[in-house]
C-alpha positions in Angstrom: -101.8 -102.1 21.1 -103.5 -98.9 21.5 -101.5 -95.5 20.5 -102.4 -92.5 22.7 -101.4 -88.6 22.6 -100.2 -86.8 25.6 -101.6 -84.2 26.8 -104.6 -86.7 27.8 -108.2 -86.3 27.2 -111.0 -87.0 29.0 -111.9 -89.4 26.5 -109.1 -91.1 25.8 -108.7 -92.1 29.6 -112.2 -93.1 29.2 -110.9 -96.1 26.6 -108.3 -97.4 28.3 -108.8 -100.2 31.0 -106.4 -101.8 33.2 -104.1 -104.4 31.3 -104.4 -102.1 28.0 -101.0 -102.1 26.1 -100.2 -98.6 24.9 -97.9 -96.6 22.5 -98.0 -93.1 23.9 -96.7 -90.2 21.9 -96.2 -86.5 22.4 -94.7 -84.6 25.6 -94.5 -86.3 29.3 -92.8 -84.3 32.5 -90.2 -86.1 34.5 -90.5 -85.7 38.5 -88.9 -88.1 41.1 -88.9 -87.4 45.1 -87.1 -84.4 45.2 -89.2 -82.7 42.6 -92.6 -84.4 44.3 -91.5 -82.7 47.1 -90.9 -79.1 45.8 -93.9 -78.8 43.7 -96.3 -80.1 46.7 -94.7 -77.8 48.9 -95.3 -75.3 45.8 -99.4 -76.4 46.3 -99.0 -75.8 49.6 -98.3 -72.5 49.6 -100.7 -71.3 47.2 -97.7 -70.5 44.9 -97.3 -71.0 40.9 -96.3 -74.5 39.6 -92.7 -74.3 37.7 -94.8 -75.9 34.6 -98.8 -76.5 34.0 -99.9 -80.0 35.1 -103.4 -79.9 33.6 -103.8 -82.8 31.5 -100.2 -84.0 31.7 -98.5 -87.0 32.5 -95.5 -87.5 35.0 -92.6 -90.2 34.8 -91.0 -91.2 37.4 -87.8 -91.0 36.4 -84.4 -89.8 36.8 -82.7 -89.7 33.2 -78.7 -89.9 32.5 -77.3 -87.8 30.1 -75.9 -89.2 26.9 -73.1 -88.0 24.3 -74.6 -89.4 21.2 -78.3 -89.4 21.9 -81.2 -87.4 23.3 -81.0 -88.6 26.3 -79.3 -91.5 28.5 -81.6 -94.1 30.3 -84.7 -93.3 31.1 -86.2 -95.6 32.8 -88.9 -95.9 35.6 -88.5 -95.7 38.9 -90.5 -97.2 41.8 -93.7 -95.6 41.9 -94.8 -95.8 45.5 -92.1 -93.5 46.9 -94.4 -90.9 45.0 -97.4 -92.4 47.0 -97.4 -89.6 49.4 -97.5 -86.7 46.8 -99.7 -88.0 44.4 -103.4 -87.6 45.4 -102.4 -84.1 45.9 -101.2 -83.6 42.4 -103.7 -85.0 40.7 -106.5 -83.2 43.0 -104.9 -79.8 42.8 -103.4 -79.4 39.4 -105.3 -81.6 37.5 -102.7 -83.8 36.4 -104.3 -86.7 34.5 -101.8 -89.4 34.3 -98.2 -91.2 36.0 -96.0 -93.6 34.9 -93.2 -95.7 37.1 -93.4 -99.4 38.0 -94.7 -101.9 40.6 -97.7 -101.2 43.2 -99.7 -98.0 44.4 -101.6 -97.5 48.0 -105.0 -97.6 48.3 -105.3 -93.4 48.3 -103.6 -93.4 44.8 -106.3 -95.8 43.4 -108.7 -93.7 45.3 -107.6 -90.6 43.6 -107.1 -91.6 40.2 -110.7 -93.0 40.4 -112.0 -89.7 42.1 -110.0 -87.4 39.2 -110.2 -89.5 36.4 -106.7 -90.2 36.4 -104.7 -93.1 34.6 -101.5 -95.1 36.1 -99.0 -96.7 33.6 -96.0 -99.4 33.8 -93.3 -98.7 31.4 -91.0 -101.9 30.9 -88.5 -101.8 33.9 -85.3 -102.7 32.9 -85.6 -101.3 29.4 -84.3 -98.0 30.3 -81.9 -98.0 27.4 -84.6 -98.9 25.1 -87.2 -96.6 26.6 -84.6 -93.6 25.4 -84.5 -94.9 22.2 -88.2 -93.3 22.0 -87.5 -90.1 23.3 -87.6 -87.8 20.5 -86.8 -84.7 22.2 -85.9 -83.8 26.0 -85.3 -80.1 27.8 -84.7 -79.7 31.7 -88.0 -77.4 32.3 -87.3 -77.1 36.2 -85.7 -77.1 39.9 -82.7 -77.5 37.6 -79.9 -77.3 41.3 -81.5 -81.3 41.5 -79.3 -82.4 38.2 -81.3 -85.8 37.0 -83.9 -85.4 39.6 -85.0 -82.5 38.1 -87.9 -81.7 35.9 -87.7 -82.6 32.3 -89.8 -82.0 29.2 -89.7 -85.2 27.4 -91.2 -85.2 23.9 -91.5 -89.6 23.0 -92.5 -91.3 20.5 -94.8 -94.8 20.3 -93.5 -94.8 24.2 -94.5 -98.7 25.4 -96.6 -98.6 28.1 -99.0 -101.0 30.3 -102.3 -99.2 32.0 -102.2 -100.4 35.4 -104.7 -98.5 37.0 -107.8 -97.2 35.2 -110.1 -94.3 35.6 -112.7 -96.4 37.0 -109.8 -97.8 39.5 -109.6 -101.0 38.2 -106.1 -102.4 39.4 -104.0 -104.9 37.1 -101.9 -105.8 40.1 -104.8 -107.2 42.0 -106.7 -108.6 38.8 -103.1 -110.7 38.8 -103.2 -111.8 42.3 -106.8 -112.7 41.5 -106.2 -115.0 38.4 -103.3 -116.4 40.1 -104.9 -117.8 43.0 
């Protein structure tokens, strides 16, 4: 098990290869569709980002609120309904790294190869568990879209699989491969 810090470096996407088991720590930015949406129409128009992307690290995720805790459920949503907006965000704003669950198209391996870019799993199903490691959360933006949107999560020894690496090395086809 390897434990990272977000923001990402260069070199720490550098050391991780597809299959890598990762703890990630420090502060992630939810985004789902909605939010996808808005900020590439943001790009678009050749108007400021709500928050800085450079370096960071998107969830997919819509999180519930909670009483007694940080947060509610957090966890990942399906990752190729963010296929569309992706390239884009990592090209333009030089977002380094996702998170979400199951499989990507072939332009989102393309682009996280071209930008040096890094796709996680987090555990789906575990999205009562995943809060558990969320040490601190703020809604940071587009804040009309409720759990859709924008949130400044700060987690702690967050469990993640890396399922696409820089080099664009893809776990999900290394698995079709060995399974053959």
């Amino acid at each position: 098990m390897k434990k990272i810090q977000a923001p990402l470096t260069k070199e720490t996407i550098a050391g991780l290869k597809a299959g890598d088991e990762v703890l990630l720590s420090g502060v992630i930015y939810t985004a789902r569709d909605q939010a996808h949406l808005r900020l590439t129409r943001l790009i678009e128009k050749g108007e400021p980002l709500p928050v800085s992307l450079a370096d960071q690290i998107i969830y997919y995720c819509g999180p519930t609120p909670s009483a007694d805790r940080v947060i509610g459920a957090c966890g990942p949503t399906t990752s190729k309904r963010m296929d569309p907006f992706t390239p884009l965000l990592l090209r333009e704003t030089s977002l380094k790294g996702v998170i979400g669950k199951g499989s990507r198209s072939e332009k989102v391996i393309e682009a996280i190869k071209k930008t040096g870019g890094v796709y996680f799993v987090a555990p789906a199903g575990a999205g009562a568990y995943l809060s558990e490691k969320v040490v601190s959360s703020e809604m940071v933006a587009f804040n009309d879209l409720g759990p859709e949107a924008i949130y400044k999560l700060e987690v702690k020894d967050f469990p993640l699989i890396v399922a696409i690496d820089c080099e664009g090395n893809y776990l999900y086809e290394k698995f079709k491969k060995e399974n053959k």
